[in-house]
N, C-alpha and C positions, 0 to 999 in steps of 0.2 A: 857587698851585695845590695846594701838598700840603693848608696852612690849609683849603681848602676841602673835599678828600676826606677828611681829619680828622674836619671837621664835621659829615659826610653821614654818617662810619660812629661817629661818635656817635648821632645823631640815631636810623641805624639800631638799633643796643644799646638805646637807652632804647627805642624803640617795642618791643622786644623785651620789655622787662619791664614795660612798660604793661598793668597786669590789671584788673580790673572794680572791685577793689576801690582802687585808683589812681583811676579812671573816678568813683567814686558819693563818692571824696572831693573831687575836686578840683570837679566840678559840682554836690554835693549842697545847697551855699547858693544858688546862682544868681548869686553875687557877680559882675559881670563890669565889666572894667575900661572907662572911659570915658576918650574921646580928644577932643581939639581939632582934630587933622591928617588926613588923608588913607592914610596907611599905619596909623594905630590904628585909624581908623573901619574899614578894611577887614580889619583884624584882631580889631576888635569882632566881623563879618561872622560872619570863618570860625569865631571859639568860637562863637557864636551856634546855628550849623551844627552844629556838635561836640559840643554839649549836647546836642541834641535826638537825636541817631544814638547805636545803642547802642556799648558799651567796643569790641565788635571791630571796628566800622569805622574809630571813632578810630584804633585798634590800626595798621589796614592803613592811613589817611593819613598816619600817623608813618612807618611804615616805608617807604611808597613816596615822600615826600617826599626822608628820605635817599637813595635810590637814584636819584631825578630829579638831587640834586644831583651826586652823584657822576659820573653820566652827562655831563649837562652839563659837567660840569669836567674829562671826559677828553675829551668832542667836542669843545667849545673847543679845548684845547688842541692834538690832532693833528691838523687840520682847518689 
């Protein structure tokens, strides 16, 4: 459990410094990675998604990713 709220307010901090200029380097080649599997293909998906939306929406599914996990990992647990 801690492993995983760790991870969330990681996740949280980088979306926090994720800025436009992070955004136009990291999509600016188009390079995106190809997969054989089922969790790459679907992760193909969501950069695919995340290229074409501007930096601050990235912004806000970084950040709200860490907080879904974090959530999750406190409902689990006292549930």
């Amino acid at each position: 459990m801690i492993i995983l709220l760790f991870i969330g307010l990681i996740i949280i901090v980088g979306g926090c410094f994720y800025s436009r200029k992070v955004h136009k380097k990291v999509f600016v080649d188009g390079i995106l990675p190809g997969s054989d599997n089922l969790p790459g293909i679907i992760l193909l998906f969501v950069l695919i998604g995340l290229n074409f939306s501007p930096w601050y929406i990235t912004k806000s599914v970084i950040i709200l990713t860490g907080v879904l996990i974090i959530f999750w990992t406190l409902k689990c647990q006292l549930a």
